[in-house]
N, C-alpha and C positions, 0 to 999 in steps of 0.2 A: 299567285304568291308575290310578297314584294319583292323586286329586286334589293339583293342585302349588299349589293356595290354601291348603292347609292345614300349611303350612312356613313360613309367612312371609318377612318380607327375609333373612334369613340362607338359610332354608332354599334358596329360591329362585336366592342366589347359588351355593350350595353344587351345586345339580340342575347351574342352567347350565355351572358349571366343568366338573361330569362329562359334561356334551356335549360341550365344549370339546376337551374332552381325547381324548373317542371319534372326532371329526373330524379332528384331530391324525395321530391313532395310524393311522387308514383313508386319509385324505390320505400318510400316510408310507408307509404300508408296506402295504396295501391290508386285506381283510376273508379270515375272518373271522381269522385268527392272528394279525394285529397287534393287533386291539380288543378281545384279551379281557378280562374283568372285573377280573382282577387287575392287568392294564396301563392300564386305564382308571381305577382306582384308584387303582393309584401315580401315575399322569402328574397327576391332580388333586390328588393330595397328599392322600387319606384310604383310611381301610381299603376294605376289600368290604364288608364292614357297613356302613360307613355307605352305602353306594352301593343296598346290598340296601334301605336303610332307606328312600331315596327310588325307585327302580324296582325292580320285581320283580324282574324281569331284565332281561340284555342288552335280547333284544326289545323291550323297551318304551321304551328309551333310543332305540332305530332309529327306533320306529312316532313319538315326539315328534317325533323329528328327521324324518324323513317329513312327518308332517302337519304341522308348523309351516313347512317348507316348500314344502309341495306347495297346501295350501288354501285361503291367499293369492295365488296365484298363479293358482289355478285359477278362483277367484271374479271376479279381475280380468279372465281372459280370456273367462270367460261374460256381464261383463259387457259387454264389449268388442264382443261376437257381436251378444248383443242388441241392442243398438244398432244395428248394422251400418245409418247413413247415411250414410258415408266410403265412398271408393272399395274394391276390390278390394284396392289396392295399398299405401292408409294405413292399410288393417285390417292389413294385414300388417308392415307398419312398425312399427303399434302393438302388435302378438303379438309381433315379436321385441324392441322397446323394454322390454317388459312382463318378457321372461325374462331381458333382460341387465342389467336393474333387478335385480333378484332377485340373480342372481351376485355382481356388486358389491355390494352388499347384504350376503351370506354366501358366500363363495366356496366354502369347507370344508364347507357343509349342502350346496348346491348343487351340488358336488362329488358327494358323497353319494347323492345324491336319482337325479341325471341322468349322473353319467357314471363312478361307482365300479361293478367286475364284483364288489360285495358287496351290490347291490340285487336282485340277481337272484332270490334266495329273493321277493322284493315286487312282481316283474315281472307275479307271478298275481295277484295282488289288483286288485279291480276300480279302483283309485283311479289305481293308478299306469297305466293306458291312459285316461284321462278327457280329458286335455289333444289325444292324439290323436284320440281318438273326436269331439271335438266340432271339432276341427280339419279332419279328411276330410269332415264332416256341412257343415260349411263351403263347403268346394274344392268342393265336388258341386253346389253349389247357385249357387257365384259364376265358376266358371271351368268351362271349355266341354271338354268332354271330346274333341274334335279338337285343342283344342290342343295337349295334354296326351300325346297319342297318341304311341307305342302305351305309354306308360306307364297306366295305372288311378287314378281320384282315390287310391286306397289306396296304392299307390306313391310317388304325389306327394310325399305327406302325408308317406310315408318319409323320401323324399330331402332333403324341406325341413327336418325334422327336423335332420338329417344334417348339413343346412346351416349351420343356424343353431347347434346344438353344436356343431360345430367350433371357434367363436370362444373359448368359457368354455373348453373341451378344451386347446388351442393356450396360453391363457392359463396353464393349471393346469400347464402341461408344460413352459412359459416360452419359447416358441417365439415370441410374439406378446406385445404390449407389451399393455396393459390402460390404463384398463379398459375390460370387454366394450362399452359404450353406446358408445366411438367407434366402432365398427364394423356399428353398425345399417346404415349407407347400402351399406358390402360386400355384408352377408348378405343385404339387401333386392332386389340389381341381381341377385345370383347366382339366389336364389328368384324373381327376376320373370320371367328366360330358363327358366329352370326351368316355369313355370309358362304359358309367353305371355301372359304379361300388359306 
């Protein structure tokens, strides 16, 4: 990928408009025939060329918008593990506080990242299961596997998922008032019968 230090202030503003505009375009009308290079182009107001001039390609405009919001968010929640002196229930509070920070935050990356069917090509990449993977590593270890029954910590982990996206989902759809952080104590009481805890 290019290094985006080497564009400076303009350049810089110039990359992020073309993100801007890619989350636009995916947020409207989903991936990949709304975001392509040319509409992503025009929606920011400069050629392909210049577009080409800061990413190589498409792809690389995704994997930014990926890792700028996937990395943050994931270092918060490994930090969060670590830790693990709070209960069962305030670690959980504090993982979905931690993802509906992020939403609010960037609703359009977040979009993106967690609940656009144009991430799917990125489903196999080892990054985008990490949140899960350390998530079920988790349940296995703090919640009791009768409670849980006849579901599998792996399941769990599904449904809480499930749970907790629905609020950013609902929000994106306009079903649900925002922002996502009122709604931590919802997705919290639904994941705790979920879970018996």
């Amino acid at each position: 990928m290019t290094d985006p230090t080497t564009f400076g202030e303009r350049g810089s503003r110039t990359r992020r408009r073309l993100i801007e505009a890619m989350l636009q375009l995916v947020s409207e009308g989903g991936m990949p025939v709304a975001a392509s290079v040319r509409s992503i182009a025009r929606r920011a107001g400069v050629t392909e060329a210049v577009l080409y001039r800061y990413f190589p390609n498409k792809d690389a405009m995704f994997r930014e918008v990926w890792d700028s919001t996937l990395a943050p968010m994931v270092e918060e929640k490994r930090q969060l593990l670590a830790a693990a002196e709070s209960s069962a229930v305030d670690t959980l509070r504090s993982w979905i506080e931690i993802s509906y920070r992020h939403f609010d935050q960037d609703p359009a990356a977040f979009h993106y990242v967690f609940l656009s069917e144009g991430t799917a090509t990125w489903r196999s990449d080892p990054s985008y299961g990490v949140q899960s993977a350390l998530l079920k590593a988790w349940l296995e270890t703090h919640v009791d596997a009768a409670a849980i029954a006849p579901l599998s910590h792996e399941r769990a982990c599904d449904y809480f998922v499930s749970i907790m996206l629905s609020v950013p989902r609902r929000i994106r759809l306009g079903k649900l008032e925002g922002p996502a952080s009122t709604h931590t104590a919802e997705a919290l009481t639904v994941a705790q019968r979920l879970l018996g805890l």
